[in-house]
PATIBA-261473 format. One record per residue (C-alpha): x, y, z. Coordinates in steps of 0.05 Angstrom, whole numbers, plus 5000, padded with zeros to 4 digits. Example, Ala and Ser with C-alpha at 12.3 -4.5 7.8 and 13.67 -1.06 7.14 Angstrom:
<bazas>
[[5246; 4910; 5156]]
[[5273; 4979; 5143]]
</bazas>
This chain:
<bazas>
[[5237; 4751; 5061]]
[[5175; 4766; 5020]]
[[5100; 4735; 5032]]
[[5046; 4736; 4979]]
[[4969; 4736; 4990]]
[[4905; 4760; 4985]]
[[4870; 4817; 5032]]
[[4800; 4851; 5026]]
[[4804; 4933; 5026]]
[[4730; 4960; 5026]]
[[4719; 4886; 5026]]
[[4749; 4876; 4948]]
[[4801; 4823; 4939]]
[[4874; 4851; 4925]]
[[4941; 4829; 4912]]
[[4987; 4838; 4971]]
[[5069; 4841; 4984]]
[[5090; 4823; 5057]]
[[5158; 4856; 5058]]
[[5200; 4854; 5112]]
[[5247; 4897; 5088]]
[[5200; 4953; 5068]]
[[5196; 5019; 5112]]
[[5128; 5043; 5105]]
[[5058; 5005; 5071]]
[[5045; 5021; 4995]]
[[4984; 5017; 4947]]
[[4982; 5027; 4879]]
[[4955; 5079; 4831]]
[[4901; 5032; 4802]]
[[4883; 5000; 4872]]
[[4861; 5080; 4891]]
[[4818; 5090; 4832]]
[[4777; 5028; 4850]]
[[4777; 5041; 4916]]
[[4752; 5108; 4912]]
[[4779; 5133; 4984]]
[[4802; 5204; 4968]]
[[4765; 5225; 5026]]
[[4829; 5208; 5072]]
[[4880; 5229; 5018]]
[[4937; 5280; 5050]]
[[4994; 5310; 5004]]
[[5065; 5287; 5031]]
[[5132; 5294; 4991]]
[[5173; 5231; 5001]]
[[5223; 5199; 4965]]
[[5232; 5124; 4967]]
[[5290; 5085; 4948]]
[[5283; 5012; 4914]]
[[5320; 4957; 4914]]
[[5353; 4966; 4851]]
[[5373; 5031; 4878]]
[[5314; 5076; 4839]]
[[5284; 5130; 4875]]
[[5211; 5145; 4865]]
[[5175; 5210; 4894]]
[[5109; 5197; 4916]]
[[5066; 5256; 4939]]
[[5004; 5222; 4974]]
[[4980; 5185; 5025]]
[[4920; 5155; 5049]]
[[4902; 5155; 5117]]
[[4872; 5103; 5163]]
[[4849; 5057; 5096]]
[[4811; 5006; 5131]]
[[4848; 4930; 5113]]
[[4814; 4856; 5129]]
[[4876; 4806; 5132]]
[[4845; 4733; 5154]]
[[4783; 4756; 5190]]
[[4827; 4812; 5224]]
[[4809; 4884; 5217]]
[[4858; 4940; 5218]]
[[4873; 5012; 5191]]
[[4937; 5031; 5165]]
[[4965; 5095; 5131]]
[[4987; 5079; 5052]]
[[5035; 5119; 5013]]
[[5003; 5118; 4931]]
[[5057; 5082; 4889]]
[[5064; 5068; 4813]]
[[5072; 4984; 4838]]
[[5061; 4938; 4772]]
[[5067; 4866; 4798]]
[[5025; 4884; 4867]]
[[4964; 4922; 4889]]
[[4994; 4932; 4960]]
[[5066; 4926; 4992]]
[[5053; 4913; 5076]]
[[5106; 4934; 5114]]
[[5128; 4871; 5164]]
[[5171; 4875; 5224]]
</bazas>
């Protein structure tokens, strides 16, 4: 089950992915450069598999990216992802 919607990071509306089958929370290569948070960027090597069964390396995160869902306020560590259709994929359990 996927969820659609709009959340504010550094209080700028984005498009965002509820997945429920994700394992970790995504943002995409564009979102960064407008976001301009490399401040809290760490190198990582990771490999992530997608659905269609195409694995992607992605070599950074960003840690504790402050994110505004419905009045709510939370941090949450985002891996950088080449995503086309999204600006960020939440993981949901």
């Amino acid at each position: 089950m996927v969820v659609t919607e709009i959340l504010f990071l550094n209080s700028k509306p984005f498009s965002v992915l509820f997945d429920f089958d994700a394992t970790h929370f995504f943002i995409s290569t564009q979102t960064i450069l407008k976001l301009n948070i490399e401040g809290n960027k760490e190198e990582i090597d990771y490999r992530i598999s997608s659905p269609n069964g195409h694995v992607t390396e992605c070599l950074i995160l960003y840690k504790n990216v402050p994110i505004v869902i419905e009045g709510r306020a939370f941090s949450k560590d985002l891996i950088q992802f080449n995503l086309s259709e999204f600006n960020v994929i939440i993981r949901m359990n």
